[in-house]
PyMOL Python script that loads the backbone (N, CA, C, O; Angstrom):
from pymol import cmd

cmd.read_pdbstr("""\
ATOM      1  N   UNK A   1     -79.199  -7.262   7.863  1.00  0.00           N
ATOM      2  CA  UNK A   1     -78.761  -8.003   9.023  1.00  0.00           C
ATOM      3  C   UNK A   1     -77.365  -8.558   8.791  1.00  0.00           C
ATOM      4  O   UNK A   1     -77.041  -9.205   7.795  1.00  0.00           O
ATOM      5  N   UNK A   2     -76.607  -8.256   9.762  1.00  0.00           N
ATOM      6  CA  UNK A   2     -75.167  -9.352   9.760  1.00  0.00           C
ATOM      7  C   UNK A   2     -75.723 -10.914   9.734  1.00  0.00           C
ATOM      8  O   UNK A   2     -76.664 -11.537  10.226  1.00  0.00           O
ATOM      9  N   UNK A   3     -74.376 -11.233   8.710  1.00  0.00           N
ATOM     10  CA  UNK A   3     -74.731 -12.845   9.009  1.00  0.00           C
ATOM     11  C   UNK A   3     -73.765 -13.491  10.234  1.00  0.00           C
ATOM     12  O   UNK A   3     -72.692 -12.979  10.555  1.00  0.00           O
ATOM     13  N   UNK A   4     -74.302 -14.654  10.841  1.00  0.00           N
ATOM     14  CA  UNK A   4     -73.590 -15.450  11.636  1.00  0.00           C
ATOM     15  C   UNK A   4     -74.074 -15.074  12.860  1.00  0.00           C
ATOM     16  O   UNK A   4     -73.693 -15.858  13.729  1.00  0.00           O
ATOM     17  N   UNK A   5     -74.757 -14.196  13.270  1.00  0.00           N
ATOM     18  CA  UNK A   5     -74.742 -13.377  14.916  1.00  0.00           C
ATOM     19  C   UNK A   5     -76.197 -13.737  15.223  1.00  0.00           C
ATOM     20  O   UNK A   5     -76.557 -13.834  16.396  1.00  0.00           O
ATOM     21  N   UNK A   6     -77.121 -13.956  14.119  1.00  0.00           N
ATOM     22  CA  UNK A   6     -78.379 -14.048  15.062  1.00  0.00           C
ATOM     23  C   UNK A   6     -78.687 -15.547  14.706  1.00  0.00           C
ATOM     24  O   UNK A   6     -78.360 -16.147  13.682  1.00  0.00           O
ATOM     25  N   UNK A   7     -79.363 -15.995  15.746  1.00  0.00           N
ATOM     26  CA  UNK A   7     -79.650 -17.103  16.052  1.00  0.00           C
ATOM     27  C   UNK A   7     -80.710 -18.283  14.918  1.00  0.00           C
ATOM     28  O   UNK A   7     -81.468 -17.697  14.144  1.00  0.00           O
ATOM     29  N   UNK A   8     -80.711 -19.540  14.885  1.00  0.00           N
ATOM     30  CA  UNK A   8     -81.600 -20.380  13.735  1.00  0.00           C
ATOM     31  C   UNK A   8     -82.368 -20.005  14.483  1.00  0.00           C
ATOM     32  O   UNK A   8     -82.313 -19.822  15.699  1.00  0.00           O
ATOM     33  N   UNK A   9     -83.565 -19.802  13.348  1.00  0.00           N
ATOM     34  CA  UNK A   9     -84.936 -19.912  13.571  1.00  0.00           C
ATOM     35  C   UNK A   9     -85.798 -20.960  13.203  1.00  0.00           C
ATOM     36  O   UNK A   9     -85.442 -21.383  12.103  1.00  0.00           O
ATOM     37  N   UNK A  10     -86.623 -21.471  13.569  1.00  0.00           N
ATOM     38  CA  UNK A  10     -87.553 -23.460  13.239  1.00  0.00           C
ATOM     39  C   UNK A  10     -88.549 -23.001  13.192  1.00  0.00           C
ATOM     40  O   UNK A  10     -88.817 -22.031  13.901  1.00  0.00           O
ATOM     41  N   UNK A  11     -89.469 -23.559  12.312  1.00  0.00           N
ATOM     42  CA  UNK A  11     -90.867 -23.541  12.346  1.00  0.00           C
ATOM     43  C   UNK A  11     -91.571 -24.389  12.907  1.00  0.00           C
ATOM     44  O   UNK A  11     -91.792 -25.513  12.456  1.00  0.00           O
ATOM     45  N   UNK A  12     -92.142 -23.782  14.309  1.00  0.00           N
ATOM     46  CA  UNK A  12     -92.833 -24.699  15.254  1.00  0.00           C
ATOM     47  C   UNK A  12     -94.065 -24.230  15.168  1.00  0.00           C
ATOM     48  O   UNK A  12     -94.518 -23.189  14.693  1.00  0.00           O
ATOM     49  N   UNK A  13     -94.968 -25.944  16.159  1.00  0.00           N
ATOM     50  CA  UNK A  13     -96.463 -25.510  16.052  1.00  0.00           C
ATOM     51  C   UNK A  13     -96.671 -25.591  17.788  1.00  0.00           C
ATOM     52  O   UNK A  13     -96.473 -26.627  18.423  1.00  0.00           O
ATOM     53  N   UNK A  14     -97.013 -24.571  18.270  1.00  0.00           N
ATOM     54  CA  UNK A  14     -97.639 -24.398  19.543  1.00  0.00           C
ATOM     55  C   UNK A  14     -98.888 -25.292  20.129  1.00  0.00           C
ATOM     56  O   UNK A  14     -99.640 -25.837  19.322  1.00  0.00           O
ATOM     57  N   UNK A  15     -98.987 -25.359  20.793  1.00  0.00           N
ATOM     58  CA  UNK A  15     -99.992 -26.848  21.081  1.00  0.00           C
ATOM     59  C   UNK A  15    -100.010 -26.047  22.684  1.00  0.00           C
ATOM     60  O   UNK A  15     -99.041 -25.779  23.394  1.00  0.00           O
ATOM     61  N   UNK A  16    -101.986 -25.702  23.025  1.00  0.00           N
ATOM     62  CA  UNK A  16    -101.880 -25.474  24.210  1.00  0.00           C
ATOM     63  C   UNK A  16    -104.120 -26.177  24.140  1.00  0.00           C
ATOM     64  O   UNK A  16    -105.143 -25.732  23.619  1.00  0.00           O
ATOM     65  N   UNK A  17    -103.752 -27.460  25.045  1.00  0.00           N
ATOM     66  CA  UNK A  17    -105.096 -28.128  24.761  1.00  0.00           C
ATOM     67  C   UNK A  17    -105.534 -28.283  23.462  1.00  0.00           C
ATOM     68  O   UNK A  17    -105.064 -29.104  22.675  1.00  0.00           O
ATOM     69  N   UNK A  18    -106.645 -27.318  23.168  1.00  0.00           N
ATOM     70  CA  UNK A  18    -107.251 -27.820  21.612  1.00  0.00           C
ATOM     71  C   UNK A  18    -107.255 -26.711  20.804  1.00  0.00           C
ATOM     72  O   UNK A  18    -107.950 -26.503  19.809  1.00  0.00           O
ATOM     73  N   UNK A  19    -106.326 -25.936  21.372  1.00  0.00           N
ATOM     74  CA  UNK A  19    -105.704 -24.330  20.135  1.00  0.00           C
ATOM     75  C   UNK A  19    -104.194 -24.813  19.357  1.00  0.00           C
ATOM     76  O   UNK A  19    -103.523 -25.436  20.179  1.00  0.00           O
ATOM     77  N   UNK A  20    -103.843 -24.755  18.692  1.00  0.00           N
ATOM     78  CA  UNK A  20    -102.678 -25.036  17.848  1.00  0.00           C
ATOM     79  C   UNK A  20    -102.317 -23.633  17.013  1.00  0.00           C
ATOM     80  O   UNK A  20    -103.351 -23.054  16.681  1.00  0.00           O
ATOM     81  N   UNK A  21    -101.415 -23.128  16.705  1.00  0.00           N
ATOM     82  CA  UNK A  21    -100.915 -22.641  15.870  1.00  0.00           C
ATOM     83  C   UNK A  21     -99.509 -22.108  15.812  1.00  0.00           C
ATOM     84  O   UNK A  21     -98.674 -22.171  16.714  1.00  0.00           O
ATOM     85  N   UNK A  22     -99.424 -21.775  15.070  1.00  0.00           N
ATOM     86  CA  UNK A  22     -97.749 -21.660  14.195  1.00  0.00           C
ATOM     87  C   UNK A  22     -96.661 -20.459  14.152  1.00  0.00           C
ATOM     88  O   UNK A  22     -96.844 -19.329  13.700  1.00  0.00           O
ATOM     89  N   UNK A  23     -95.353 -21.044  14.800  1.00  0.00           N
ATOM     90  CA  UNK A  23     -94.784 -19.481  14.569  1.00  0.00           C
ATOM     91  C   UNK A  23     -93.175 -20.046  14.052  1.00  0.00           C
ATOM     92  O   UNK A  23     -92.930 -20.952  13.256  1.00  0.00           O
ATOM     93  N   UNK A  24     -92.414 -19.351  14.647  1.00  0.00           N
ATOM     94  CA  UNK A  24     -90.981 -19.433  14.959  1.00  0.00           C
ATOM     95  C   UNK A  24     -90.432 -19.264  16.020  1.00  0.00           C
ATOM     96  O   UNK A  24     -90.827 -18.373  16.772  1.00  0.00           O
ATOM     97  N   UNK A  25     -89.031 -20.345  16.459  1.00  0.00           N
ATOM     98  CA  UNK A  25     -88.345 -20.351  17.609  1.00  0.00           C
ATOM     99  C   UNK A  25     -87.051 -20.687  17.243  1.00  0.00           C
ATOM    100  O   UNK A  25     -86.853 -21.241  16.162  1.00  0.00           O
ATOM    101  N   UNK A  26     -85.987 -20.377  18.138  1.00  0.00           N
ATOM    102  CA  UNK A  26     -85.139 -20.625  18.566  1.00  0.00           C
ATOM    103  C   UNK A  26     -85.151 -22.948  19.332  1.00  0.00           C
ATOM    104  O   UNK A  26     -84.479 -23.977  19.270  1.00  0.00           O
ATOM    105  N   UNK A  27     -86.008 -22.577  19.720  1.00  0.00           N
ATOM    106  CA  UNK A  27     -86.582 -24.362  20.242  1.00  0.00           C
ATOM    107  C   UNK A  27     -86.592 -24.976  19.205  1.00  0.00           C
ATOM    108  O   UNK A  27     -86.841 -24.727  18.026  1.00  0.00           O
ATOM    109  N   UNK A  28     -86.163 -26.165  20.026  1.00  0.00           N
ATOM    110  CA  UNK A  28     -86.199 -27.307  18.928  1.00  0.00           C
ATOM    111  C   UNK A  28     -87.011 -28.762  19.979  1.00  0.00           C
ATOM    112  O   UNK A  28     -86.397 -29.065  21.002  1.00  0.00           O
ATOM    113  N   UNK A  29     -88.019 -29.370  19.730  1.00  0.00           N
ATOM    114  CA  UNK A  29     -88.411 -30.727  20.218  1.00  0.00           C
ATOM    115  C   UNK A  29     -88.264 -31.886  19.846  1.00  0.00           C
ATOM    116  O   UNK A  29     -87.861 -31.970  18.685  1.00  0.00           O
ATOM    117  N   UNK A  30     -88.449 -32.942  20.428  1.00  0.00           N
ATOM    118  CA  UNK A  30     -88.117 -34.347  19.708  1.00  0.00           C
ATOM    119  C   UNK A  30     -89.020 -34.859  18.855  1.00  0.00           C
ATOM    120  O   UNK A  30     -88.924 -35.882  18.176  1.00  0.00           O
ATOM    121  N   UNK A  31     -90.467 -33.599  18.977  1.00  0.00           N
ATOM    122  CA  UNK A  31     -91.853 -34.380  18.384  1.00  0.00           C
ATOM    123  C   UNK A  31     -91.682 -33.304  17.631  1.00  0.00           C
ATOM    124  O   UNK A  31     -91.387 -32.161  17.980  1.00  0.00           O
ATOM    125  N   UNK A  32     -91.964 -33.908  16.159  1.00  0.00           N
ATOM    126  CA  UNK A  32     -92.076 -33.358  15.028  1.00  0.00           C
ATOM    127  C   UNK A  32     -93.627 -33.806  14.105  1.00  0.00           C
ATOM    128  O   UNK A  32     -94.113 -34.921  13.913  1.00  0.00           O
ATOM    129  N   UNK A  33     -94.127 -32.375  13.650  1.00  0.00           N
ATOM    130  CA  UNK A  33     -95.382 -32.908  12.662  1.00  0.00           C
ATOM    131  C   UNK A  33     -94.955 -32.143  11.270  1.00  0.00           C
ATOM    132  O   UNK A  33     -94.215 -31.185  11.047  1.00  0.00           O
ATOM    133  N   UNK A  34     -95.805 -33.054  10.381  1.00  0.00           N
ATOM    134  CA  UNK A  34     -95.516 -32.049   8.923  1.00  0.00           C
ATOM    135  C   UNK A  34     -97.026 -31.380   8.741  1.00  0.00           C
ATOM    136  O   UNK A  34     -98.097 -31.980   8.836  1.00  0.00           O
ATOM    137  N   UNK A  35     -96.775 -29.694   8.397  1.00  0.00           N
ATOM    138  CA  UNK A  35     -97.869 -28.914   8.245  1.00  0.00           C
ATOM    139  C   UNK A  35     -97.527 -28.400   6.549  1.00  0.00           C
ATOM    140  O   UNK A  35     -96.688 -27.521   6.356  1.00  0.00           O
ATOM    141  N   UNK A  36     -98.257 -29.038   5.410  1.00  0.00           N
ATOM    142  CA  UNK A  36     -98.357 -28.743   4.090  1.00  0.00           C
ATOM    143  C   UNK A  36     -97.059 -28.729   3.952  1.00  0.00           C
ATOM    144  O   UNK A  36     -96.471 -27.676   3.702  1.00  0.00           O
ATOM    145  N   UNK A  37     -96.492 -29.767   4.078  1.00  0.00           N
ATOM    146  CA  UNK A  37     -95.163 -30.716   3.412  1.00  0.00           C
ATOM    147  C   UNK A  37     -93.816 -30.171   4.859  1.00  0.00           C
ATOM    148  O   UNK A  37     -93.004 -30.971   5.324  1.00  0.00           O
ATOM    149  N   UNK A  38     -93.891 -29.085   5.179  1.00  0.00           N
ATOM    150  CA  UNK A  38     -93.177 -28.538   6.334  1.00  0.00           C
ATOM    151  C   UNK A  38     -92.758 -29.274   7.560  1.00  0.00           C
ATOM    152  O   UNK A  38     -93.572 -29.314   8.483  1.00  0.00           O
ATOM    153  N   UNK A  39     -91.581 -29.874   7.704  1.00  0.00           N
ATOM    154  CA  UNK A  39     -91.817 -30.002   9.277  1.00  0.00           C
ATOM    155  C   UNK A  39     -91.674 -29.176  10.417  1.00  0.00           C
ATOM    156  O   UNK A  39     -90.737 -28.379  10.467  1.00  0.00           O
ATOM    157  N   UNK A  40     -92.567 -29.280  11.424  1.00  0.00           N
ATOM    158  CA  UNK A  40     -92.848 -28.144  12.173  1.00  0.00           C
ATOM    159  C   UNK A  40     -92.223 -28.850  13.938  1.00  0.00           C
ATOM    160  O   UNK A  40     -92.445 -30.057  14.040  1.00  0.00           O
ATOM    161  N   UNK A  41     -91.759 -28.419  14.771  1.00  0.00           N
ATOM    162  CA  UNK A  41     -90.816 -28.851  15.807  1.00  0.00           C
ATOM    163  C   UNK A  41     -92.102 -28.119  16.013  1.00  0.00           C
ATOM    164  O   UNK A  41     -92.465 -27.818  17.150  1.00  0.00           O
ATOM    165  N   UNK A  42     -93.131 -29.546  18.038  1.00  0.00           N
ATOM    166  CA  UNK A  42     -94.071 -29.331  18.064  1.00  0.00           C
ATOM    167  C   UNK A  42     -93.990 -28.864  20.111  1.00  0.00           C
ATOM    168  O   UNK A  42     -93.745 -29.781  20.896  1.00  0.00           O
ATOM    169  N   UNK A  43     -94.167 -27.786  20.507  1.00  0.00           N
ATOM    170  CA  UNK A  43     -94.239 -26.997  21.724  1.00  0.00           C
ATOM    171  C   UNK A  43     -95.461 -27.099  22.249  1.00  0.00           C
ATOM    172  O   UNK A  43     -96.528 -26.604  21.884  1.00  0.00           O
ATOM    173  N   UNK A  44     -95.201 -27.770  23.114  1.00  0.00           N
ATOM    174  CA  UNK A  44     -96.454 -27.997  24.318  1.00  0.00           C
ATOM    175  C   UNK A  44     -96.241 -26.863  25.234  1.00  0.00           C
ATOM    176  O   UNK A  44     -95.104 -26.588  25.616  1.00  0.00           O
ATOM    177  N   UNK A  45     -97.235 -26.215  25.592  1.00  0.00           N
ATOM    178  CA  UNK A  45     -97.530 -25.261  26.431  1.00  0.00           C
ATOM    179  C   UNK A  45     -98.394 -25.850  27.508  1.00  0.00           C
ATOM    180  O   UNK A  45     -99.017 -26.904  27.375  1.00  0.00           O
ATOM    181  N   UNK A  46     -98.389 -24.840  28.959  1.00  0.00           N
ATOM    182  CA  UNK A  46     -99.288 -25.248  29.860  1.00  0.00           C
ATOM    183  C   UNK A  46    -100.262 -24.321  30.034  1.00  0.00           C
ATOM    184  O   UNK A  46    -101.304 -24.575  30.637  1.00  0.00           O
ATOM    185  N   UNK A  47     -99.918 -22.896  29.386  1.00  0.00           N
ATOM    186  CA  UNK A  47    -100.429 -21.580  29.350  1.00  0.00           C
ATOM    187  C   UNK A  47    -100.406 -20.711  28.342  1.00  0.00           C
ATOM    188  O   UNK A  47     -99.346 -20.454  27.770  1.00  0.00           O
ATOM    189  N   UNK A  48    -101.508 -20.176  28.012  1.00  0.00           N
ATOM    190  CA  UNK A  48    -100.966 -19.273  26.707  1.00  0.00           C
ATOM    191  C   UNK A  48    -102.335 -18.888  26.922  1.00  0.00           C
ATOM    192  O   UNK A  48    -103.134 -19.468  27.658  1.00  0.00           O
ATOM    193  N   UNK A  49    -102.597 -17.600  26.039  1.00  0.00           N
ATOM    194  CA  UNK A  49    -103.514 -16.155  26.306  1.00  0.00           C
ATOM    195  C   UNK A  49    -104.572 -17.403  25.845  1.00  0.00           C
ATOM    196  O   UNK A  49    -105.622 -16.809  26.087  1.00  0.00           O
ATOM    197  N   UNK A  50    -105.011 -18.766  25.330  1.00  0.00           N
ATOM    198  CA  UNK A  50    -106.190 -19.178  25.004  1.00  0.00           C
ATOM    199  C   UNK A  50    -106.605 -19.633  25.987  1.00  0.00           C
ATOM    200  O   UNK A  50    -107.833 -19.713  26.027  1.00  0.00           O
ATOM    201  N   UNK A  51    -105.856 -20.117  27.169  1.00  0.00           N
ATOM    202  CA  UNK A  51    -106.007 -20.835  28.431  1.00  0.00           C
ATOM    203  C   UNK A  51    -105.684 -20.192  29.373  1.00  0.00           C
ATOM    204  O   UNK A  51    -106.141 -20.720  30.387  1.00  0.00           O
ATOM    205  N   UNK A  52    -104.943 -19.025  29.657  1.00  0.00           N
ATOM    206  CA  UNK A  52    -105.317 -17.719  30.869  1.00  0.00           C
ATOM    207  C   UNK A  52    -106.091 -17.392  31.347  1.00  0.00           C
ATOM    208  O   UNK A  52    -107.023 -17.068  30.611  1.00  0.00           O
ATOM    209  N   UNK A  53    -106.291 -17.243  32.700  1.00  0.00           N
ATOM    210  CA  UNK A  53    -107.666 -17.015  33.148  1.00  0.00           C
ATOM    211  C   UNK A  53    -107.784 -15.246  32.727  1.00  0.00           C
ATOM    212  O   UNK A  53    -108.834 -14.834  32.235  1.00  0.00           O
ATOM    213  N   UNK A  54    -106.895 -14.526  32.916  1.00  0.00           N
ATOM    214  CA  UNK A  54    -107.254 -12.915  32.908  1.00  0.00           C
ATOM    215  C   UNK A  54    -107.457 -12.726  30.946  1.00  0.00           C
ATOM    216  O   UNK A  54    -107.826 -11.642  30.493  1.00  0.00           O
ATOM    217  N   UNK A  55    -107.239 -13.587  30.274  1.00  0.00           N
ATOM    218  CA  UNK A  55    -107.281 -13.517  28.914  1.00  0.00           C
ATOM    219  C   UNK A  55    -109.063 -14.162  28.677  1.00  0.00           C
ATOM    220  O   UNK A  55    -109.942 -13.686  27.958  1.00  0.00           O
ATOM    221  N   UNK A  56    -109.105 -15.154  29.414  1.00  0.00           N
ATOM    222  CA  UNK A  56    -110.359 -15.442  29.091  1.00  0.00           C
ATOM    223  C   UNK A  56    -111.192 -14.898  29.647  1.00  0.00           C
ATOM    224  O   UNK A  56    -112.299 -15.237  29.227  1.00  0.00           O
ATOM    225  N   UNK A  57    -111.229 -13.928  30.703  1.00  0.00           N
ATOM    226  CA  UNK A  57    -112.172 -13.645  31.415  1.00  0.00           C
ATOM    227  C   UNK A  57    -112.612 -13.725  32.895  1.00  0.00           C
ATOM    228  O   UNK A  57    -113.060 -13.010  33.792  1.00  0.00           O
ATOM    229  N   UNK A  58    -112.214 -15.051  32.635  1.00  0.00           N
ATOM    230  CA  UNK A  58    -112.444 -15.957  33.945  1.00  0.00           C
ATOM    231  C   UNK A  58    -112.265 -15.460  35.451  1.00  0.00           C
ATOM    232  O   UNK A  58    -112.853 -15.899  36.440  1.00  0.00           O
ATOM    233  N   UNK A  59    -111.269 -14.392  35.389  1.00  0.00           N
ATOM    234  CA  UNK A  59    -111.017 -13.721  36.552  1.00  0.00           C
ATOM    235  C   UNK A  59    -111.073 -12.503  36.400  1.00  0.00           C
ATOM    236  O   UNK A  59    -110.547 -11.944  35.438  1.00  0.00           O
ATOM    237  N   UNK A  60    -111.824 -11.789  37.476  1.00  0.00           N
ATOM    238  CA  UNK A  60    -112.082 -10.636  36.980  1.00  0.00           C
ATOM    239  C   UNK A  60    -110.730  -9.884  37.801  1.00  0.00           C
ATOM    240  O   UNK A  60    -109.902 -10.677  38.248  1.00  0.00           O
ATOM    241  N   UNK A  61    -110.432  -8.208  38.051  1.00  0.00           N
ATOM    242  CA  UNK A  61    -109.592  -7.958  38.792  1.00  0.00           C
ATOM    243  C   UNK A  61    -110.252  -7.193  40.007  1.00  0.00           C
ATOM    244  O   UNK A  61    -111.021  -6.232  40.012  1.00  0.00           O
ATOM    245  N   UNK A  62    -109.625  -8.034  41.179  1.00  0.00           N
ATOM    246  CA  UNK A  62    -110.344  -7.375  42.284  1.00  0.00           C
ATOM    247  C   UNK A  62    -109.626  -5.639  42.634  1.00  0.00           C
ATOM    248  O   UNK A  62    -110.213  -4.990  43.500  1.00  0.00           O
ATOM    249  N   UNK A  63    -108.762  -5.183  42.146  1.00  0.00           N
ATOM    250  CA  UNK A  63    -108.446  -3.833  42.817  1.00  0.00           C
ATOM    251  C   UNK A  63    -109.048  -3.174  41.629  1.00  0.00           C
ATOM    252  O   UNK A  63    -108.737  -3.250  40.440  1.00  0.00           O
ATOM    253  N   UNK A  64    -109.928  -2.549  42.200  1.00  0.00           N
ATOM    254  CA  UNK A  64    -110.852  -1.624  40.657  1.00  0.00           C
ATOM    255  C   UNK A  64    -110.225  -0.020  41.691  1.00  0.00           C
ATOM    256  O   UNK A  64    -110.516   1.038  41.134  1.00  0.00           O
ATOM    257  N   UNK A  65    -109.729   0.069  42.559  1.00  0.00           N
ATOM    258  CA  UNK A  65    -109.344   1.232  43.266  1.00  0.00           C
ATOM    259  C   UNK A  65    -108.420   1.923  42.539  1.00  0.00           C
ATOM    260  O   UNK A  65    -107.632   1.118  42.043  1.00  0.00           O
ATOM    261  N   UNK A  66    -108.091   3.342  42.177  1.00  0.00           N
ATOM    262  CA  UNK A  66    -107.012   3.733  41.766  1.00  0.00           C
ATOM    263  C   UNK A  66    -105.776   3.541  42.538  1.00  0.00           C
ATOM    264  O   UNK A  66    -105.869   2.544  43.254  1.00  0.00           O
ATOM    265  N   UNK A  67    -104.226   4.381  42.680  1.00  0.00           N
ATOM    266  CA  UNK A  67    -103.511   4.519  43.071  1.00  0.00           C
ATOM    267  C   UNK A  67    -103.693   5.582  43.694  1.00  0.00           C
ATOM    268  O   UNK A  67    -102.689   5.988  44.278  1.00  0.00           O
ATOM    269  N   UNK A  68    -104.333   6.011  43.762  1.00  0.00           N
ATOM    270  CA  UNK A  68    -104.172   7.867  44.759  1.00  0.00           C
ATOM    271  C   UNK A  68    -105.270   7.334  45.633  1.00  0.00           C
ATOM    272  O   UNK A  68    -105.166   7.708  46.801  1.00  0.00           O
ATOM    273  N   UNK A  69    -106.490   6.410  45.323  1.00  0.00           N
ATOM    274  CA  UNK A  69    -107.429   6.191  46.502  1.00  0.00           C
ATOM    275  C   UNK A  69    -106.786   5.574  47.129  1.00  0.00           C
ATOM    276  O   UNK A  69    -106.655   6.102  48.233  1.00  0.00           O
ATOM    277  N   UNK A  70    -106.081   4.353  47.006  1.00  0.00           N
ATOM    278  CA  UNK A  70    -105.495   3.090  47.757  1.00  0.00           C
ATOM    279  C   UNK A  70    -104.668   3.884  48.635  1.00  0.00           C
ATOM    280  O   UNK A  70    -105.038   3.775  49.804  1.00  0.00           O
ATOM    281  N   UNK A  71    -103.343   4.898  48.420  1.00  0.00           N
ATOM    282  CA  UNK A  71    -102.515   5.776  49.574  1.00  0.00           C
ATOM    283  C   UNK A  71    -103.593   6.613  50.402  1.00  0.00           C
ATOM    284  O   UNK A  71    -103.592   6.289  51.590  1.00  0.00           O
ATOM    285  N   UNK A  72    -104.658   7.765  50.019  1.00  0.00           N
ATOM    286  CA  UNK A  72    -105.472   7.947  50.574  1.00  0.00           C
ATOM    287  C   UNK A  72    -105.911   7.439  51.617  1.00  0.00           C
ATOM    288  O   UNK A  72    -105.926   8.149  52.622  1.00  0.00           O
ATOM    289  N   UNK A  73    -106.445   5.937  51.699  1.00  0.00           N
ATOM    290  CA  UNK A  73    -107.124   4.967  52.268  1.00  0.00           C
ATOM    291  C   UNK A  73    -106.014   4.361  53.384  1.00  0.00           C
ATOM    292  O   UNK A  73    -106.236   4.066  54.559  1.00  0.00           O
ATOM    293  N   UNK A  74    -104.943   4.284  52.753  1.00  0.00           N
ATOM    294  CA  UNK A  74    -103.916   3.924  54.066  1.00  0.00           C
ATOM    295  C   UNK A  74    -103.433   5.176  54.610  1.00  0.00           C
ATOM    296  O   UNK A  74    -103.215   5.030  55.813  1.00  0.00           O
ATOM    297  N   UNK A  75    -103.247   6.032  54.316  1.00  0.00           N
ATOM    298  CA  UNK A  75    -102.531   7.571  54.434  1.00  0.00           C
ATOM    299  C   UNK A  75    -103.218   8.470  55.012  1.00  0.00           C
ATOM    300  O   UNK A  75    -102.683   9.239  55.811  1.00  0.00           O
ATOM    301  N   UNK A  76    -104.390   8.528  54.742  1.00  0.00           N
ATOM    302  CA  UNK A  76    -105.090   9.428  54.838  1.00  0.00           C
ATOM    303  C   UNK A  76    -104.789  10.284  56.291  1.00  0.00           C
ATOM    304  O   UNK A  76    -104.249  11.371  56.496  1.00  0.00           O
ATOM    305  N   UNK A  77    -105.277   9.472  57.016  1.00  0.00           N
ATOM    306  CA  UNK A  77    -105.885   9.843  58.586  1.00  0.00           C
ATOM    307  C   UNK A  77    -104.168  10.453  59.093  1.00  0.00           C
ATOM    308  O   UNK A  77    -104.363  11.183  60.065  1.00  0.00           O
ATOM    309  N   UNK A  78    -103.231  10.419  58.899  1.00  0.00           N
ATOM    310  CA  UNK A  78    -101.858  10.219  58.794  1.00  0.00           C
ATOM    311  C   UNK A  78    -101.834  11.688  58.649  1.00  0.00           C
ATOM    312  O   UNK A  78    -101.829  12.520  59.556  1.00  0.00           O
ATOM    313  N   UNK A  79    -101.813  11.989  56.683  1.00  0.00           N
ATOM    314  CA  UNK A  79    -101.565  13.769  56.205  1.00  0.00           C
ATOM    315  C   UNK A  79    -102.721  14.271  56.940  1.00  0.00           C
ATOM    316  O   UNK A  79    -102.530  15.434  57.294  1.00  0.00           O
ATOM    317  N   UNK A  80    -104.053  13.721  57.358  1.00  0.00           N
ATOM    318  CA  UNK A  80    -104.678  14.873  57.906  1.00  0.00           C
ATOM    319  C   UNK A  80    -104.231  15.576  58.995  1.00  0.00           C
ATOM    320  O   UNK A  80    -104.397  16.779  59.197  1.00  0.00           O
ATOM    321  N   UNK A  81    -103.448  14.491  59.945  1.00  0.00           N
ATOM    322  CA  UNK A  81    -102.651  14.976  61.579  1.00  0.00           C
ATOM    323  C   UNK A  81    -101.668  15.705  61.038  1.00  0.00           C
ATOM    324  O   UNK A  81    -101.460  16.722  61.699  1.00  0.00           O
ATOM    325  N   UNK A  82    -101.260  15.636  60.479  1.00  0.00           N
ATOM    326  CA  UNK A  82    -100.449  16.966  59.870  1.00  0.00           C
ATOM    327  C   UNK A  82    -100.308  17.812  59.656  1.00  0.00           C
ATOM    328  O   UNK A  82     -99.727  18.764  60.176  1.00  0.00           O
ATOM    329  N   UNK A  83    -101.079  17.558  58.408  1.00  0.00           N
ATOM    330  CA  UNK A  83    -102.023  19.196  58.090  1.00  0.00           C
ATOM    331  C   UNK A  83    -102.627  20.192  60.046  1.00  0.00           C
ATOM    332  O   UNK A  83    -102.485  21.286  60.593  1.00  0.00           O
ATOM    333  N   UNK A  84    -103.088  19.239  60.241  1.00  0.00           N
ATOM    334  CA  UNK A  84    -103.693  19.828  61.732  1.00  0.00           C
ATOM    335  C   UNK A  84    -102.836  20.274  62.496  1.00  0.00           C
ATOM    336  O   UNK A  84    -103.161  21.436  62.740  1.00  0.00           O
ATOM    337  N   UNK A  85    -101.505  19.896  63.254  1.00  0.00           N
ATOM    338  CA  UNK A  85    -100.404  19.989  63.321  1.00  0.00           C
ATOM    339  C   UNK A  85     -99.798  21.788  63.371  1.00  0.00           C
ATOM    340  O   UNK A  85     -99.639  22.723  64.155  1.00  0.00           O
ATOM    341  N   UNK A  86     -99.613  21.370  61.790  1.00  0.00           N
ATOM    342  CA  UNK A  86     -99.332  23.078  61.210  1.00  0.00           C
ATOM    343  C   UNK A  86     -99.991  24.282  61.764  1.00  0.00           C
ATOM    344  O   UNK A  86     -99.733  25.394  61.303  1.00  0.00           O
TER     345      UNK A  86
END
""", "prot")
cmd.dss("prot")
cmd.show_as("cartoon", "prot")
cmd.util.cbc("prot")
cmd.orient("prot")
C-alpha cells in the first residue's frame, strides 16, 4: 500500500440494542469504551442485519412471482392481440 493516501482507521464497537461488536472505521465518536485495555470509539446504530426485519425474518417477501410471470400478467392479453393480428 502507498503511504499517506488511505484514510485512519479506529477501532470501534457497534452498538445496535443488545448486540455489540467490533470492527474498524473511518468514524470517530465522543463516547469512548475500553475493550481489553483498547479504546474503542462507540457507534450507535438504528439498524443493522441483528435488528432488520428481512434479516430476521420478520417479513416475509410478498412478490414470490418471477419476472417473466409479472410482464406476462400485465402483457399478456396485449402480445396475444398481436400475435392474432398477424
Amino acid at each position: 500500500m502507498k503511504q499517506g493516501i488511505h484514510p485512519t482507521l479506529y477501532p470501534v464497537l457497534y452498538v445496535d440494542g443488545d448486540h455489540e461488536w467490533t470492527g474498524v472505521s473511518t468514524l470517530k465518536t465522543g463516547e469512548v469504551r475500553e475493550i481489553d485495555g483498547v479504546p474503542h470509539y462507540v457507534v450507535r446504530l438504528e439498524i443493522s442485519a441483528f435488528s432488520h426485519p428481512f434479516y430476521t425474518g420478520q417479513k416475509k417477501l410478498v412478490d414470490t412471482a418471477g419476472r417473466v410471470e409479472k410482464f406476462m400478467r400485465r402483457y399478456g392479453a396485449q402480445l396475444e392481440a398481436a400475435r392474432k393480428k398477424k
